[in-house]
C-alpha positions as CSV (number, residue, x, y, z in Angstrom):
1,X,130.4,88.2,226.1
2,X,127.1,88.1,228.0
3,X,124.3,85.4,227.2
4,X,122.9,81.7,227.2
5,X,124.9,79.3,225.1
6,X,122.6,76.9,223.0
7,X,124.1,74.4,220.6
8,X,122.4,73.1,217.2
9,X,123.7,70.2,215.6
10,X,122.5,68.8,212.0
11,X,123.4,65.4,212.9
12,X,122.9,64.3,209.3
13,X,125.4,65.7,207.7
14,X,126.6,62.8,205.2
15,X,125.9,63.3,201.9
16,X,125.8,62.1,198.0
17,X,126.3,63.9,194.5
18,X,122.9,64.4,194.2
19,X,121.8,65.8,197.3
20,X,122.8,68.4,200.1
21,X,121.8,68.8,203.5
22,X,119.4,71.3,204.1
23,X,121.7,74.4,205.1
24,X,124.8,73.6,203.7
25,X,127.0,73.8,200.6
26,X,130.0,72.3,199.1
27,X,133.0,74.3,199.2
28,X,136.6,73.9,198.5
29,X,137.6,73.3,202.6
30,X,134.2,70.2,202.2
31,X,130.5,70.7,203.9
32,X,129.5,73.9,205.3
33,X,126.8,76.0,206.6
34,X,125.5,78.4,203.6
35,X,125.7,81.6,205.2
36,X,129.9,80.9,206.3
37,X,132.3,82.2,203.8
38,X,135.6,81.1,202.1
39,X,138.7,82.9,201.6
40,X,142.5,82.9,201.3
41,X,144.0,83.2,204.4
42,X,145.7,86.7,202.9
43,X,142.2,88.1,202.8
44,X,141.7,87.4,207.5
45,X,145.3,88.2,207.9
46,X,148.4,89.6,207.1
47,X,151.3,86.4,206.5
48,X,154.8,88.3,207.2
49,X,157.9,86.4,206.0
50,X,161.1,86.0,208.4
51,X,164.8,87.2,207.1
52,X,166.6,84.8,205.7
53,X,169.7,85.1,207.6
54,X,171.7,83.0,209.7
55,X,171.8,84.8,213.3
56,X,174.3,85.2,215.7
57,X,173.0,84.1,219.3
58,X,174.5,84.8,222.4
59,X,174.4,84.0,226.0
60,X,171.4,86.4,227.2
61,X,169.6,89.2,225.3
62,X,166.1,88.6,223.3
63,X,164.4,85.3,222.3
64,X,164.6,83.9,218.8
65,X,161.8,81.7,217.5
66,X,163.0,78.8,215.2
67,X,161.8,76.1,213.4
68,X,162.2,73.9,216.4
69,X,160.4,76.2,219.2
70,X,157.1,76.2,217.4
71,X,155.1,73.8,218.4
72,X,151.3,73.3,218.8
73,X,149.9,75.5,221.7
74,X,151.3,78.6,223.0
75,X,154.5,79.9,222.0
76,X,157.3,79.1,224.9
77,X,160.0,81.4,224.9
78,X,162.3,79.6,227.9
79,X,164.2,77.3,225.5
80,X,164.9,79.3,223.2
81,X,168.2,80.1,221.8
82,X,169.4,84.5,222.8
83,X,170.4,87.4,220.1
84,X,172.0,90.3,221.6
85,X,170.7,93.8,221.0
86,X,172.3,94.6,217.2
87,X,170.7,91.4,216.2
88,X,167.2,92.3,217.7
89,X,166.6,95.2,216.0
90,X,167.6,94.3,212.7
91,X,165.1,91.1,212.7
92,X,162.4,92.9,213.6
93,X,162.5,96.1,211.3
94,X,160.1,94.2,208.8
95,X,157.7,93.3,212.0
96,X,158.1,92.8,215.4
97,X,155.5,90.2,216.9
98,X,152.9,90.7,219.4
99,X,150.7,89.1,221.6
100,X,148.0,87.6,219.5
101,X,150.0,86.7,216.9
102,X,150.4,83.0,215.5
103,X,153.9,82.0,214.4
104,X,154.0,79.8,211.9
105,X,157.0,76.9,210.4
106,X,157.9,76.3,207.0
107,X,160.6,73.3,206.8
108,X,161.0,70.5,209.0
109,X,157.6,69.8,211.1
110,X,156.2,72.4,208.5
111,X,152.9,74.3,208.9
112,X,152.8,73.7,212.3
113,X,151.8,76.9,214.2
114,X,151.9,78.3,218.4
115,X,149.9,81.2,219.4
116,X,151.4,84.4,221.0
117,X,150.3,84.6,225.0
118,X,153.3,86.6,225.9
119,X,154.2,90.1,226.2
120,X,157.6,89.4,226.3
121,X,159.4,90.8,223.2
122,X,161.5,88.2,220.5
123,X,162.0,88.4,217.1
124,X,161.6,85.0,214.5
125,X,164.1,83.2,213.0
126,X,164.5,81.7,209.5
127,X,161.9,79.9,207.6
128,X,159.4,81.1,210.0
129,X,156.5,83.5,209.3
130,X,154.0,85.5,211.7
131,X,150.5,85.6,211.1
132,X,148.4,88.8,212.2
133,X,144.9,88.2,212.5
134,X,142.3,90.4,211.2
135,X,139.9,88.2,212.3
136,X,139.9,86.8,216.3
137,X,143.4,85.4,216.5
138,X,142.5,82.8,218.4
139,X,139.8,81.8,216.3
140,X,142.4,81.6,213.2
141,X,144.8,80.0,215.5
142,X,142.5,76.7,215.6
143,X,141.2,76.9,211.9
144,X,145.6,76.9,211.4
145,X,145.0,73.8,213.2
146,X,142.4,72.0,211.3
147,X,141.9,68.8,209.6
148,X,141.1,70.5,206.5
149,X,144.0,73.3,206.3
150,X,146.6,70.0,206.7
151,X,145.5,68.8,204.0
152,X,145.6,71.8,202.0
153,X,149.5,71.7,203.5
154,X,150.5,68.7,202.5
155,X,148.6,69.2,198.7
156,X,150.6,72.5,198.8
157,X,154.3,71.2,200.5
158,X,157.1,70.9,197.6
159,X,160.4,68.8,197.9
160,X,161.8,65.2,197.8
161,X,162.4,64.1,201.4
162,X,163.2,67.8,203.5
163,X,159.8,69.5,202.2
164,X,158.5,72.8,203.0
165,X,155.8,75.4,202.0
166,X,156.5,78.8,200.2
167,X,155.1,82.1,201.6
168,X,152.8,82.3,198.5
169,X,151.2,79.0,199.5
170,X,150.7,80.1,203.3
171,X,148.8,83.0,202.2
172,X,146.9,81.0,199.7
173,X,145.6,78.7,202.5
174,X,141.6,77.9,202.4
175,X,140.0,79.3,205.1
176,X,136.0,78.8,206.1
177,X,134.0,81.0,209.1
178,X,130.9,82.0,210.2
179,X,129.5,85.2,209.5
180,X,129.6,87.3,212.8
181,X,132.4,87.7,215.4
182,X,130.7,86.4,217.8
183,X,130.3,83.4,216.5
184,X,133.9,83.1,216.1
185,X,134.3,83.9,219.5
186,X,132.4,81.0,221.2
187,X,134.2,78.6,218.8
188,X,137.8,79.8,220.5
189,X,136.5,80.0,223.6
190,X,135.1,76.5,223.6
191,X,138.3,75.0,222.0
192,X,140.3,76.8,224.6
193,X,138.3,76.1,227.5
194,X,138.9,72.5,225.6
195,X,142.6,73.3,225.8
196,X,142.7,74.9,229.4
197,X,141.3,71.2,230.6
198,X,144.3,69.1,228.6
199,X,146.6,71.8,229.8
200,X,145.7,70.8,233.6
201,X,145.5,67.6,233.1
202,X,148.9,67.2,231.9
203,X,150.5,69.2,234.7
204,X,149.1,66.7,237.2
205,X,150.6,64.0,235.2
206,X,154.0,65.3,234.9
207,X,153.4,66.5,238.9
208,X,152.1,62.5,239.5
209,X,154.7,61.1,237.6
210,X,157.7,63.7,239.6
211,X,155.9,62.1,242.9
212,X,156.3,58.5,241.8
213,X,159.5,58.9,241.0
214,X,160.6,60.4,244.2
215,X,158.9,57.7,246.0
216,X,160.5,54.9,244.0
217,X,163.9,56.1,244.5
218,X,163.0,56.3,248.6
219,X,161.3,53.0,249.0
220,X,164.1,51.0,246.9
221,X,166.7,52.7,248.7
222,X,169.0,50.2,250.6
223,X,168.1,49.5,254.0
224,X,170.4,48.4,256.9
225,X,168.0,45.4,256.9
226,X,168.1,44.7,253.6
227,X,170.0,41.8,252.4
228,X,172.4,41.7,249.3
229,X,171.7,39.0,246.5
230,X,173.0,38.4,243.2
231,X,170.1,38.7,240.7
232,X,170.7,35.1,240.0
233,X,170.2,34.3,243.4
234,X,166.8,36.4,243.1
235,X,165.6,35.1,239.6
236,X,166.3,32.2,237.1
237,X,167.6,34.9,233.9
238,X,166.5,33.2,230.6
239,X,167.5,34.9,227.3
240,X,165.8,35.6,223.8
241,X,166.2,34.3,220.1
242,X,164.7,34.3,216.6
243,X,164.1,31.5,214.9
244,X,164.7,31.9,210.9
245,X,162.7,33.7,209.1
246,X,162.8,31.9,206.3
247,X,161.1,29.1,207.6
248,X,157.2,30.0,207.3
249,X,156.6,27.0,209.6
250,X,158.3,28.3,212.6
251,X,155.9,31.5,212.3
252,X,152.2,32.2,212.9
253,X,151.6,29.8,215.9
254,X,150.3,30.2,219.4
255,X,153.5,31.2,221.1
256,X,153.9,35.1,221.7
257,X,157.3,36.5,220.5
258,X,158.3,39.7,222.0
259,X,160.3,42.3,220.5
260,X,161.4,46.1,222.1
261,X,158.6,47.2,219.5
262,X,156.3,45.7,222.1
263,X,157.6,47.0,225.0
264,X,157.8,50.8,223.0
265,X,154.0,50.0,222.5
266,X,152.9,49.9,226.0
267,X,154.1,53.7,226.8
268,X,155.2,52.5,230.1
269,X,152.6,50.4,231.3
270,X,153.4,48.1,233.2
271,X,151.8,44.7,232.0
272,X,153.0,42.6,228.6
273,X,149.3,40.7,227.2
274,X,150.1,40.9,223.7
275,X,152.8,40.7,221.3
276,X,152.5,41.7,217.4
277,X,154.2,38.3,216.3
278,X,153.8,34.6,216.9
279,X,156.0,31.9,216.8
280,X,154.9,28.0,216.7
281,X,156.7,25.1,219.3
282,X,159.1,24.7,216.1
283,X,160.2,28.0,216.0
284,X,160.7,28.0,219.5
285,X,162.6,24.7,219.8
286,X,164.7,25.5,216.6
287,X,166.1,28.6,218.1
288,X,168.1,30.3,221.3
289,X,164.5,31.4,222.1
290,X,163.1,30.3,226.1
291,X,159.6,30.1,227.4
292,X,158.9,32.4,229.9
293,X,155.7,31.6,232.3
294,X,153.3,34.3,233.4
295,X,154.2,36.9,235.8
296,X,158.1,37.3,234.7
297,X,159.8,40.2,233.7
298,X,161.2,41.0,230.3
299,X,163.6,43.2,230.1
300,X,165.8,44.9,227.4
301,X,169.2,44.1,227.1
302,X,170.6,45.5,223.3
303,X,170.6,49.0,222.5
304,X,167.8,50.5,224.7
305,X,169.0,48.6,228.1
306,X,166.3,47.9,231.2
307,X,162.8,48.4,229.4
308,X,160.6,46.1,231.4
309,X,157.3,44.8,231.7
310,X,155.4,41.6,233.6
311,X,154.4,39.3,230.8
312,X,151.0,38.3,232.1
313,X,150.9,35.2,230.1
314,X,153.4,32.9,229.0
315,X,155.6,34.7,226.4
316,X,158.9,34.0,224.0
317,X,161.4,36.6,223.1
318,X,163.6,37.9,221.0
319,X,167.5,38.3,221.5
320,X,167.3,41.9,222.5
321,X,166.5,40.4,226.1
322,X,167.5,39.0,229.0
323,X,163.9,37.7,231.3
324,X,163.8,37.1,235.2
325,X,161.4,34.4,236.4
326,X,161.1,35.0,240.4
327,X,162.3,32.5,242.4
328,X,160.7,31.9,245.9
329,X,160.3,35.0,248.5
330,X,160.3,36.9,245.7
331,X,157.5,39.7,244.7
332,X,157.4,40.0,240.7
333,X,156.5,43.6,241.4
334,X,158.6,45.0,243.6
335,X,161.6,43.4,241.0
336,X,159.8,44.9,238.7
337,X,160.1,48.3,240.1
338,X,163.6,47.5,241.5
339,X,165.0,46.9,237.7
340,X,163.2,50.3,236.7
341,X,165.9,51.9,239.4
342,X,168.8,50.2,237.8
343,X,168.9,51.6,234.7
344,X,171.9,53.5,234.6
345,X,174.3,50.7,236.8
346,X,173.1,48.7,233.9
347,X,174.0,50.6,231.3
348,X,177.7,51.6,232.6
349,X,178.4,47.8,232.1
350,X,178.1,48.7,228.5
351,X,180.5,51.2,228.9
352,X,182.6,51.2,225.8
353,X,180.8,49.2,223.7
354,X,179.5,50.8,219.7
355,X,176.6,48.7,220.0
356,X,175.3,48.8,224.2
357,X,174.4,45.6,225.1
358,X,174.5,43.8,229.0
359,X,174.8,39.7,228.7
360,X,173.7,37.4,231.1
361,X,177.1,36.7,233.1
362,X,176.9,40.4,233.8
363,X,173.4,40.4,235.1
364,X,174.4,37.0,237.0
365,X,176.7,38.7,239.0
366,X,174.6,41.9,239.1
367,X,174.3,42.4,243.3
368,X,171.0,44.0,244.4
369,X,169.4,45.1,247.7
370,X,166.1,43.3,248.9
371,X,163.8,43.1,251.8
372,X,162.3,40.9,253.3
373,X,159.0,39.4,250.9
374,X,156.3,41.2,253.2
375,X,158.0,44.5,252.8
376,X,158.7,44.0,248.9
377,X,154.9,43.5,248.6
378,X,154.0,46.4,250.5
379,X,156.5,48.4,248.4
380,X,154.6,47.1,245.2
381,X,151.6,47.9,246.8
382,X,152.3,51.6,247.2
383,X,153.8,52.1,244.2
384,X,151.3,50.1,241.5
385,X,148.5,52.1,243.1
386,X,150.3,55.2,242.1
387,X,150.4,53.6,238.8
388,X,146.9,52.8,238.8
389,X,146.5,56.6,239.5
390,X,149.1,57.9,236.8
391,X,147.1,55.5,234.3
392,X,143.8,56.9,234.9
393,X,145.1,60.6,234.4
394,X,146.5,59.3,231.5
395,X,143.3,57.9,230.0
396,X,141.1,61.0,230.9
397,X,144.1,63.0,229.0
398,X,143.5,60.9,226.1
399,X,139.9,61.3,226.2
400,X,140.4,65.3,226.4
401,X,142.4,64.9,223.4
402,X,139.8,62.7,221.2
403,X,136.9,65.3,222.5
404,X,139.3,68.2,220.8
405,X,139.8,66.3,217.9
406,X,136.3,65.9,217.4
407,X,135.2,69.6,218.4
408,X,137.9,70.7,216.0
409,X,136.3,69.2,212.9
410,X,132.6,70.1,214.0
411,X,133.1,73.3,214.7
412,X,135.0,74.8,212.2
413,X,133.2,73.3,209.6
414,X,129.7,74.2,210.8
415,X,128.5,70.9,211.4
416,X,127.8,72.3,215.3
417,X,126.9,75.4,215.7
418,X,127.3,77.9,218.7
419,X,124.8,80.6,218.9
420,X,125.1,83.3,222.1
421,X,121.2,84.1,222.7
422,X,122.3,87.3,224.3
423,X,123.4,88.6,221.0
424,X,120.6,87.1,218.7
């Protein structure tokens, strides 16, 4: 499509019983421009149910779509489970899908839909259905995806605990569009262009994040000159506790109290400034609980072994760790990094245990490999500034995301407006 792009935006769109903006009208789906219409999705495209039929896979023949493969975005065929020939043909006499197409699932993560970019011929498997647009599938592929069509999913979703949605109540989905197809158009194509940029940006995390990893395992590997220590020689270990709960005055105070929630929290990161609860002195002198000063490491130690992160001020814990405060010629980020690469050695001490767990006698007897304290900061050097890289991919990534999000809801409801001068 040929043209200028403009954009009108009625930036006062909020409204009371008494009064609509000028332009727009209430309608089932909320606030939209007068001339876009409403209808059930059955009226823009044709909803086509899956058998319901447990499959026989096998080891290589055609792709089957389940539940599990669809997934916002396009439709990726490489993990999915095989059907041989027989199979094939017999799940695809109602309809075989196409590219264009938006599969769509009914149990489990329900409603949740992928678009058709492939040629490549599968068939669906139960409790999924395929959607043929009548309008531009891609278009329909982002109003499937909208802030006002979950809602009419969950309203619509039946069952206690395992819910789903019936094929009557996918077709009976609330849709709203613009009047012309080109329109419609420049709405997909912004969203995808949208989707294109959080596409790329996500292959050079996972590509940043590969490259990091490969240098972490190279810089940490053992070197003739490095020497062996205990981690006791390297670190005072101090463990975790919990004072009772039933005692309101050992809670609330000015202590942080760690817990593997917090850790889960930071997504990696690599700094501890916060923790959800507080304990006061009481509560830390009542229980097995330790101080630990600034620029330590808290690690992990029950159930999920060897999360870690440098407390950057003075923090407590609970007894799900076991903490390192560095002793002299010691870098608190190269350990840092150093723990990250012992992992699995720390988990095969668990070996055999129902519930994993590593105790401190283990980790005091735990022999590591360490350079000399100008190398282990030049280490840390090279590998926080690939942090410091990873993290600002990661916060441009989020920022793509919210800048969806918030396309999403103004343009398909109306609230912006994409006009292509060429065709005006």
């Amino acid at each position: 499509m040929k043209g200028d792009r403009s954009l009108t935006t009625n930036s006062q769109l909020s409204t009371n019983n008494s009064q609509l903006p000028k332009g727009y009208k209430q309608t089932e789906v909320g606030l939209i421009p007068k001339n876009w219409e409403t209808a059930q999705l059955i009226k823009n495209a044709k909803v086509i149910d899956s058998l319901h039929k447990t499959p026989e896979f096998c080891a290589d023949g055609y792709s089957m779509v389940r539940v599990a493969d669809i997934k916002t975005g396009n439709l990726r065929l490489h993990e999915t489970l095989k059907v041989c020939d027989a199979v094939f043909e017999e799940f695809i006499q109602n309809y075989q899908p196409k590219k264009g197409d938006i599969v769509l699932s009914r149990v489990g993560s329900y409603g949740v839909s992928s678009f058709v970019e492939t040629d490549e011929p599968f068939c669906l498997g139960q409790n999924t259905v395929v959607i043929e647009s009548k309008i531009p599938p891609r278009f329909l592929y982002y109003i499937l995806n909208s802030e006002y069509i979950r809602e009419q999913i969950e309203d619509k979703s039946y069952g206690s605990g395992y819910k789903s949605l019936s094929l009557r109540n996918i077709k009976e989905l609330i849709v709203a569009f613009p009047p012309t197809i080109a329109e419609q158009n420049l709405i997909a194509r912004a969203l995808s262009d949208t989707d294109a940029l959080i596409e790329s940006l996500e292959q050079l995390l996972a590509k940043k994040r590969q490259i990091k990893q490969g240098a972490m395992q190279e810089l940490l590997r053992p070197k003739k000159s490095w020497m062996n220590w205990k981690l006791s020689d390297v670190a005072e270990i101090r463990s975790g506790g919990t004072p009772s709960t039933t005692r309101s005055e050992f809670w609330n105070g000015d202590i942080l109290w760690c817990t593997p929630t917090d850790i889960t929290a930071l997504k990696g990161q690599k700094y501890l400034r916060n923790t959800t609860k507080l304990i006061t002195v009481e509560g830390l002198n009542s229980s097995s609980a330790e101080l630990i000063p600034a620029n330590s490491i808290v690690m992990t130690s029950r159930a999920t072994i060897g999360e870690c992160a440098i407390n950057k001020v003075p923090v407590s814990t609970n007894q799900g760790f076991k903490n390192f405060v560095p002793l002299d010629e010691i870098d608190v980020e190269f350990l840092y990094y150093l723990l990250q690469t012992q992992k699995q050695r720390f988990i095969s001490l668990c070996a055999g245990s129902t519930f994993l767990e590593i105790g401190k006698n283990q980790l005091t007897e735990f022999v590591v490999s360490i350079p000399n304290i100008e190398e282990q900061k030049a280490i840390a050097t090279i590998l926080s500034d690939m942090d410091l890289e990873i993290g600002a991919i990661e916060t441009k990534l989020t920022k793509a995301r919210q800048l969806k999000q918030g396309m999403m809801h103004e343009l398909l409801t109306g609230k912006i407006r994409l006009i292509d001068k060429g065709n005006t």
